[in-house]
Biopython code that builds the backbone (N, CA, C, O; Angstrom):
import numpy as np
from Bio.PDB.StructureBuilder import StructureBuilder

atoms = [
    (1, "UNK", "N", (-2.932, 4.346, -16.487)),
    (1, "UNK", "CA", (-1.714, 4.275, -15.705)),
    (1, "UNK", "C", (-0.675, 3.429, -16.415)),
    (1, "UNK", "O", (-1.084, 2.421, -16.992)),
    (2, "UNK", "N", (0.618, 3.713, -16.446)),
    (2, "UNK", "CA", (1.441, 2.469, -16.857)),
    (2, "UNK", "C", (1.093, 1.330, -16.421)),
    (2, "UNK", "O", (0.285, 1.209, -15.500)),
    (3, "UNK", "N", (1.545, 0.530, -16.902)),
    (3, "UNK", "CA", (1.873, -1.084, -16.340)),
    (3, "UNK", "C", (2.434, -1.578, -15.177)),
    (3, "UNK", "O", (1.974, -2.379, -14.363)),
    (4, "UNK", "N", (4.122, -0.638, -15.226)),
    (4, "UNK", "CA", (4.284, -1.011, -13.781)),
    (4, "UNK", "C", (4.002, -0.482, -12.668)),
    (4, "UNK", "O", (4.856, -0.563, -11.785)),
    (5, "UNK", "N", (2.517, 0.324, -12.339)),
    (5, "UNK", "CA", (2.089, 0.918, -11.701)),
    (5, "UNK", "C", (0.738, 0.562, -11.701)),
    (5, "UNK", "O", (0.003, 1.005, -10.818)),
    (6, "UNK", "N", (0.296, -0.212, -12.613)),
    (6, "UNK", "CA", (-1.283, -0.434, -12.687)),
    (6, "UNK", "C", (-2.176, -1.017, -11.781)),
    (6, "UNK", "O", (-2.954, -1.907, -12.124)),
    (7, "UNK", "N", (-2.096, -0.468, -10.382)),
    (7, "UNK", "CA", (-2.825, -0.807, -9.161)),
    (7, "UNK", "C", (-3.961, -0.187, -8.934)),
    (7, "UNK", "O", (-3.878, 0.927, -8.415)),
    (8, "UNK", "N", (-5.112, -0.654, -9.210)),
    (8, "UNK", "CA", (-6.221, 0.372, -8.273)),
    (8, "UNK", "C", (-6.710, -0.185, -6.815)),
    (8, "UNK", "O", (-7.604, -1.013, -6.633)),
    (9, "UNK", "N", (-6.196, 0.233, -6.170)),
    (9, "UNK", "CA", (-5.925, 0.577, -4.679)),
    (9, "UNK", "C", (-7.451, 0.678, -3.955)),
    (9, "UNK", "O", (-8.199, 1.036, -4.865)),
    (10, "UNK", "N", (-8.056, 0.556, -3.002)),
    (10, "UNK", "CA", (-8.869, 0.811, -2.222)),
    (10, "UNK", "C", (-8.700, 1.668, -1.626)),
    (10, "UNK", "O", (-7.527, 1.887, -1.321)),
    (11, "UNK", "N", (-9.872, 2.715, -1.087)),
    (11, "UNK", "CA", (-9.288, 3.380, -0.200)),
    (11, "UNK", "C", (-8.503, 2.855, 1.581)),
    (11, "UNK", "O", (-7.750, 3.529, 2.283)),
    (12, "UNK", "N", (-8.984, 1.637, 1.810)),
    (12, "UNK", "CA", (-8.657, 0.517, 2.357)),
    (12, "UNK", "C", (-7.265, 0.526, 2.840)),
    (12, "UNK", "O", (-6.566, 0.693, 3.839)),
    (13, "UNK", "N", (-7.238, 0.071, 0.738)),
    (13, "UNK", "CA", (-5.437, -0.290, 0.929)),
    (13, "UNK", "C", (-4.922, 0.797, 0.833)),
    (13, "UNK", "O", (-3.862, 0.969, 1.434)),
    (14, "UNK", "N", (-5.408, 1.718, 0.173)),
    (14, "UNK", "CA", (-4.478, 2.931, -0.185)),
    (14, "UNK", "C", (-3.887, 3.375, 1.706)),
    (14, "UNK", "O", (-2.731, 3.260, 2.112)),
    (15, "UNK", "N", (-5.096, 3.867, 2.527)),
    (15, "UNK", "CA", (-4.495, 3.516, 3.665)),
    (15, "UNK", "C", (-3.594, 3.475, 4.620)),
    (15, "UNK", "O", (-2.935, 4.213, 5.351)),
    (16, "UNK", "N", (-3.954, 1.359, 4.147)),
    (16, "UNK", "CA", (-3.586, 0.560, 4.716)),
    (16, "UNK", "C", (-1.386, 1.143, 4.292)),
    (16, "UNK", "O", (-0.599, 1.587, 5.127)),
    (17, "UNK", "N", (-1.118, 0.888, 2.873)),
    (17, "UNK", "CA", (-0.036, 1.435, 2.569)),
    (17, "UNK", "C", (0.683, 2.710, 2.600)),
    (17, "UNK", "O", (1.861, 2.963, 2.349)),
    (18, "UNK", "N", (-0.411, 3.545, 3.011)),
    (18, "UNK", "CA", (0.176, 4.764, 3.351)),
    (18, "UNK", "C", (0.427, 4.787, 5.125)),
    (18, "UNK", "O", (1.195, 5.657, 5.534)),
    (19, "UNK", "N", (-0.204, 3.858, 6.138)),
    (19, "UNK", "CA", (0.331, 3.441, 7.362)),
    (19, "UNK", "C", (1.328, 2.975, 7.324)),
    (19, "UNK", "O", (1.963, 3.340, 8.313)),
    (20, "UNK", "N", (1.990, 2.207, 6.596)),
    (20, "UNK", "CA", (3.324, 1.266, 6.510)),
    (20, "UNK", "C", (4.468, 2.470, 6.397)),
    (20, "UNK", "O", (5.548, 2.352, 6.976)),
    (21, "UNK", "N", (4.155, 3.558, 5.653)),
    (21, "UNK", "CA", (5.287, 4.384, 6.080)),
    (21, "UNK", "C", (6.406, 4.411, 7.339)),
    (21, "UNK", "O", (7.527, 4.006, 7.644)),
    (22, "UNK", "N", (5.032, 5.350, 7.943)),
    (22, "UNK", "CA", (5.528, 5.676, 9.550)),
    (22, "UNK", "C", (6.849, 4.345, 10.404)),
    (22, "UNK", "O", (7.162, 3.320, 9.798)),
    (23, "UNK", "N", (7.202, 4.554, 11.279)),
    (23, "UNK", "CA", (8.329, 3.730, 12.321)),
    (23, "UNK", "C", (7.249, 2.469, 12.405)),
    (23, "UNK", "O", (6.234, 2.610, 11.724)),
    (24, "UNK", "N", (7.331, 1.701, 12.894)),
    (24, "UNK", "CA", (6.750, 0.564, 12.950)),
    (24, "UNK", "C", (6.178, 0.573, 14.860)),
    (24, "UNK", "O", (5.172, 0.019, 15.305)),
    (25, "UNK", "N", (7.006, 1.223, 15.485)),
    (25, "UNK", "CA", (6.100, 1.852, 16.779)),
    (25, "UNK", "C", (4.738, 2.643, 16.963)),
    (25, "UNK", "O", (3.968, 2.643, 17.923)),
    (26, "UNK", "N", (4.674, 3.291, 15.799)),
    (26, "UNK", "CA", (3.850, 3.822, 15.577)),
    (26, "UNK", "C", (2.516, 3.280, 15.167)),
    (26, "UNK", "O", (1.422, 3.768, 15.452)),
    (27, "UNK", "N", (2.691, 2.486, 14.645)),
    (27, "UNK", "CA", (1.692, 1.305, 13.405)),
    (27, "UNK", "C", (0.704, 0.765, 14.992)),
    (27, "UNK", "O", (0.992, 0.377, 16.124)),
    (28, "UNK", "N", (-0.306, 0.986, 14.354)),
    (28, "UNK", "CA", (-1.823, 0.054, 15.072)),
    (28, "UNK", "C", (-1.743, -1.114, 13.930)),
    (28, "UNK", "O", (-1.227, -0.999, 12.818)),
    (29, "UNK", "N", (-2.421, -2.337, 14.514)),
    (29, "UNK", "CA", (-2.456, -3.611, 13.918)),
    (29, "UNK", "C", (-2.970, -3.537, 12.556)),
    (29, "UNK", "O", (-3.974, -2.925, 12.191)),
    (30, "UNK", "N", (-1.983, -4.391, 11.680)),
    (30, "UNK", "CA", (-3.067, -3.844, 10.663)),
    (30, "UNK", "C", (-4.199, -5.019, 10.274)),
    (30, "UNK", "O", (-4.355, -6.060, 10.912)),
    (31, "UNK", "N", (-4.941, -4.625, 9.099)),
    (31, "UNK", "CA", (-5.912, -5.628, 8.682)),
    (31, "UNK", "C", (-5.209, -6.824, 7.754)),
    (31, "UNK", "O", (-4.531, -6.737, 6.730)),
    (32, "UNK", "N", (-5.658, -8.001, 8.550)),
    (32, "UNK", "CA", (-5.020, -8.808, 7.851)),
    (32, "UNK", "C", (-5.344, -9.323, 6.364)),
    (32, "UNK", "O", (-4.572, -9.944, 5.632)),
    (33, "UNK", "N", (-6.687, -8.917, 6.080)),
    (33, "UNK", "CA", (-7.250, -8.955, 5.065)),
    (33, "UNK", "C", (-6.374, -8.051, 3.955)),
    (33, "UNK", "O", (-5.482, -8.370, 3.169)),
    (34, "UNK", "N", (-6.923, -6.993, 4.202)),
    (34, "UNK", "CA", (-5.977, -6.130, 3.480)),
    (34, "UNK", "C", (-4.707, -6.009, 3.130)),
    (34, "UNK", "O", (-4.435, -5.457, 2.064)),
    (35, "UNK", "N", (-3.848, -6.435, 3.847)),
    (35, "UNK", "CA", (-2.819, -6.864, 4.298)),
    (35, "UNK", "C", (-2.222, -7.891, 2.891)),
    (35, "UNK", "O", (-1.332, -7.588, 2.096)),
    (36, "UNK", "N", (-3.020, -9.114, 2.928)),
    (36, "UNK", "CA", (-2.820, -10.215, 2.286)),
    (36, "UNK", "C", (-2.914, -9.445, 0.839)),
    (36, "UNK", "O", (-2.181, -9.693, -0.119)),
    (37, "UNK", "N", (-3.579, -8.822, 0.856)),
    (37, "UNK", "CA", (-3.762, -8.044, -0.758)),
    (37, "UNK", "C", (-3.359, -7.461, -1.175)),
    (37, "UNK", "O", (-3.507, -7.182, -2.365)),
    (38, "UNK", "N", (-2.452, -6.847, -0.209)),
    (38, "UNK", "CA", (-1.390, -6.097, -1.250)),
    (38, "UNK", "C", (-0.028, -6.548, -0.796)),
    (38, "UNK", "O", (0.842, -5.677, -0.794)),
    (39, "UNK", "N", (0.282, -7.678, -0.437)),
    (39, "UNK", "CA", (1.188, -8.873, -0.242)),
    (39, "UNK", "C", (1.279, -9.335, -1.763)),
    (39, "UNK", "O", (2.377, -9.427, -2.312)),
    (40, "UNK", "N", (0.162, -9.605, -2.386)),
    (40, "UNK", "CA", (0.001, -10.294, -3.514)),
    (40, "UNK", "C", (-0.057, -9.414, -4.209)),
    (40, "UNK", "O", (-0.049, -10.011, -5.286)),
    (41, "UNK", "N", (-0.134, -8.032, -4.532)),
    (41, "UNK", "CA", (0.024, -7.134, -5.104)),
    (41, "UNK", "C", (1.287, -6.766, -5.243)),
    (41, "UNK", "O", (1.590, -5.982, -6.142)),
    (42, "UNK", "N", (2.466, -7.399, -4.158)),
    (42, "UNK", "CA", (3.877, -7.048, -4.600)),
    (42, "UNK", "C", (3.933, -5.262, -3.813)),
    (42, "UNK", "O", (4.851, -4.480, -4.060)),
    (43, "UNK", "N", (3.039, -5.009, -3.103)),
    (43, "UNK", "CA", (3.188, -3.913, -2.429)),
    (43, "UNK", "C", (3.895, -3.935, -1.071)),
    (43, "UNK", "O", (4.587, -3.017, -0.632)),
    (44, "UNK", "N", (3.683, -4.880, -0.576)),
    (44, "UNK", "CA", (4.066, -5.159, 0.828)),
    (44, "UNK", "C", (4.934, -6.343, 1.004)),
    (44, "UNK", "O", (4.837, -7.199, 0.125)),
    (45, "UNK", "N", (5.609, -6.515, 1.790)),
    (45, "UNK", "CA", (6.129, -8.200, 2.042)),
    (45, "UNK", "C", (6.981, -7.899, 3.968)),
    (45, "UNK", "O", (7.202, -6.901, 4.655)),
    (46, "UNK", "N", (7.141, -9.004, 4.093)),
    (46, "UNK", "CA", (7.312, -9.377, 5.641)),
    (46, "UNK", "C", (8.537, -9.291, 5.816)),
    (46, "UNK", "O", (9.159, -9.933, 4.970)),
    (47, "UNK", "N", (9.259, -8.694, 6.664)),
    (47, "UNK", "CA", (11.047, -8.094, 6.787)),
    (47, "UNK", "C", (10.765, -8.197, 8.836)),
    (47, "UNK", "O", (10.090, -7.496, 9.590)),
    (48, "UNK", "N", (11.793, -9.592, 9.121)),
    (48, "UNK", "CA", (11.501, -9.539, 10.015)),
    (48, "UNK", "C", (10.233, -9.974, 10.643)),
    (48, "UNK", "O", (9.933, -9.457, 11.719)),
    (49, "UNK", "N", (9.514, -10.783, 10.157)),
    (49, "UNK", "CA", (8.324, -10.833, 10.758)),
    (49, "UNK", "C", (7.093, -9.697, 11.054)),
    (49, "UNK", "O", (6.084, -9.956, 11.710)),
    (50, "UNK", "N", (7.340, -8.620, 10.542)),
    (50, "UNK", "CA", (7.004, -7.547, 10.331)),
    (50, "UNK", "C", (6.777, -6.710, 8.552)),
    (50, "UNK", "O", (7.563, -6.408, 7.654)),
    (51, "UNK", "N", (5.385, -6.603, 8.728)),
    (51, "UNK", "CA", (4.888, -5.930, 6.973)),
    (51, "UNK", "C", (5.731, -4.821, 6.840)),
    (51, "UNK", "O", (5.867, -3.905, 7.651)),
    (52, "UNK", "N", (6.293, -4.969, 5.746)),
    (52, "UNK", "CA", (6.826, -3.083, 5.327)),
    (52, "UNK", "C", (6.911, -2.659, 3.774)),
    (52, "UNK", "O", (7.271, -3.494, 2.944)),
    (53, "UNK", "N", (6.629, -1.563, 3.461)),
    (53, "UNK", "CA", (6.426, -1.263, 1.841)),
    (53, "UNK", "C", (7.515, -1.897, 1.190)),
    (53, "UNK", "O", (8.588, -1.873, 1.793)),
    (54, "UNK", "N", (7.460, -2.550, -0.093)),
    (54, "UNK", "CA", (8.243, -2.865, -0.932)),
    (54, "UNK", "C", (8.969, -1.588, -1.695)),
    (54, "UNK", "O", (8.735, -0.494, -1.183)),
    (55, "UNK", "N", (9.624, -1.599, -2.590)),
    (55, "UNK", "CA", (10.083, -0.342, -3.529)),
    (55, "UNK", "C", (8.713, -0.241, -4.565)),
    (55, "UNK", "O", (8.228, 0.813, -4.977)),
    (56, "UNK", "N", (8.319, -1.356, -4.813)),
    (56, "UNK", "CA", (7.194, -1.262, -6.162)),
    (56, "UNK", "C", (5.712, -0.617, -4.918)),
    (56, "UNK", "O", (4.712, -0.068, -5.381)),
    (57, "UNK", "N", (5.858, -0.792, -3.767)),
    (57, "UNK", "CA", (4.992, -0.385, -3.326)),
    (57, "UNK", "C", (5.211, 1.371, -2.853)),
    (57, "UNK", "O", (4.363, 2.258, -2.958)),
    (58, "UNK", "N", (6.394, 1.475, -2.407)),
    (58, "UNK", "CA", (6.624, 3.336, -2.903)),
    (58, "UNK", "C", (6.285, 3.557, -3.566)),
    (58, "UNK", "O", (5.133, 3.988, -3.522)),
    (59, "UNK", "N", (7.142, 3.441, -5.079)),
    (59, "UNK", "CA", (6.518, 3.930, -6.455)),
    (59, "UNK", "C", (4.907, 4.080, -6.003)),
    (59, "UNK", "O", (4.654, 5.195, -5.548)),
    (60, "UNK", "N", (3.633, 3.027, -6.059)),
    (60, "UNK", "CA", (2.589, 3.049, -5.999)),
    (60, "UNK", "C", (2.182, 4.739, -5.221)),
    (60, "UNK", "O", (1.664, 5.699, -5.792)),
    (61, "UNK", "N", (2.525, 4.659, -4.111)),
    (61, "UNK", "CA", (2.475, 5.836, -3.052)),
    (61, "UNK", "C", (2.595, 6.770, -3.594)),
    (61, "UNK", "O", (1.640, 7.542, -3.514)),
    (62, "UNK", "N", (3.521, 7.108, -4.232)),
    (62, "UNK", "CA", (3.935, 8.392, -4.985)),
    (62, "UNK", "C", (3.586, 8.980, -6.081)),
    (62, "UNK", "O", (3.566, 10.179, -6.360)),
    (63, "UNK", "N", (3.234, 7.799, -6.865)),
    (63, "UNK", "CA", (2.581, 8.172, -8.136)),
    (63, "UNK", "C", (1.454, 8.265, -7.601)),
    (63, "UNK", "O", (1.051, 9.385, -7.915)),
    (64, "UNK", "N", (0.515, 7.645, -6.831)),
    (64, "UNK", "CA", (-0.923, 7.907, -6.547)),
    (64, "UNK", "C", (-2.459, 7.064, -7.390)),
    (64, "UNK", "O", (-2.711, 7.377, -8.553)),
    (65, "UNK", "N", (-2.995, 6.446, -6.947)),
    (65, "UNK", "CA", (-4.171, 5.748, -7.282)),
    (65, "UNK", "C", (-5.142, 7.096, -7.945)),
    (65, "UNK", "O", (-5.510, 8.133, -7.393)),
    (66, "UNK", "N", (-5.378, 6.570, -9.409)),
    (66, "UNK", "CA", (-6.332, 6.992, -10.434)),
    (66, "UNK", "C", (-7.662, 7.371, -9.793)),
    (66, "UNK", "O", (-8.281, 8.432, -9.876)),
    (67, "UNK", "N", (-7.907, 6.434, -9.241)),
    (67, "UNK", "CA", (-9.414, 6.310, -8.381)),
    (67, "UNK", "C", (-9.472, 6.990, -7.682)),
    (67, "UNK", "O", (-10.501, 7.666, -7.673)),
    (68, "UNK", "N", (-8.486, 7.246, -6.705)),
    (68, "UNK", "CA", (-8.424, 7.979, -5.691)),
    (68, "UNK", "C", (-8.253, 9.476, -5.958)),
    (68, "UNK", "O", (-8.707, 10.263, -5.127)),
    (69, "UNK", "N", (-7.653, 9.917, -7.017)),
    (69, "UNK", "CA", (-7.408, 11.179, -8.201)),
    (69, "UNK", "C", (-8.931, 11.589, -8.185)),
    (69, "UNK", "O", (-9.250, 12.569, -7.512)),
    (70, "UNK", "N", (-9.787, 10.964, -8.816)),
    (70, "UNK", "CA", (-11.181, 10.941, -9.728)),
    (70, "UNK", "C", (-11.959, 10.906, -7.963)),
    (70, "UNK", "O", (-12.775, 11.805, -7.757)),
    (71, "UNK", "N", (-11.791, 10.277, -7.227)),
    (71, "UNK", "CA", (-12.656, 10.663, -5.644)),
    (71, "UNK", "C", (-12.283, 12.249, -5.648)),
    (71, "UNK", "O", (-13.104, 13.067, -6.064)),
    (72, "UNK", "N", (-11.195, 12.582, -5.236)),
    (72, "UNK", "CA", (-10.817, 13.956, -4.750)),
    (72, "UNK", "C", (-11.275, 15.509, -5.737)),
    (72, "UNK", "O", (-11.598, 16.657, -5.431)),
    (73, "UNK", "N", (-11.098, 14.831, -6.891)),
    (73, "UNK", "CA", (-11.656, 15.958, -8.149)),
    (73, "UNK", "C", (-13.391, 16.413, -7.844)),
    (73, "UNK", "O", (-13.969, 17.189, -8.605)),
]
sb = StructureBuilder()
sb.init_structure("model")
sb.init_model(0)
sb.init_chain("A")
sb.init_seg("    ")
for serial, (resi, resn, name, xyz) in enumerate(atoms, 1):
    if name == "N":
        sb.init_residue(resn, " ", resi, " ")
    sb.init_atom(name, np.array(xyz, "f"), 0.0, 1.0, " ", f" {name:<3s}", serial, name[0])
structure = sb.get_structure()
C-alpha cells in the first residue's frame, strides 16, 4: 500500500469506520476501544463532542484495507 494509506484495519475497525459514515442519528454507540485506535490512527477525531471520519480516514475507506482484499478473494 502507499504510505499515506498504510493502515491495516481490523475487521473491527474497518467497521467501526465504515459506521462513522452514516448521519450520526443513525450511529449505535460505538466501541470505545476501537474507537481510541483509530483516533490515533488519524482516522477519526471528535467534532463536537462527537467521533467523525477525518479526510485521511475517507481516503482509508475508499481505497480499502489489503487484508480485507486478501479475506474476500
Amino acid at each position: 500500500m502507499d504510505a499515506e494509506f498504510d493502515c491495516e484495519l481490523s475487521p473491527d475497525q474497518w467497521e467501526m469506520l465504515k459506521a462513522l459514515r452514516s448521519p450520526a442519528s443513525d450511529r449505535r454507540l460505538p466501541s470505545r476501544p476501537i474507537l481510541a485506535e483509530l483516533i490515533t490512527l488519524g482516522l477519526v477525531a471528535f467534532k463536537d463532542e462527537r467521533p467523525v471520519i477525518t479526510a485521511r480516514g475517507r481516503k482509508v475507506l475508499v481505497r480499502g484495507s489489503e487484508k480485507l482484499l486478501d479475506l474476500a478473494a
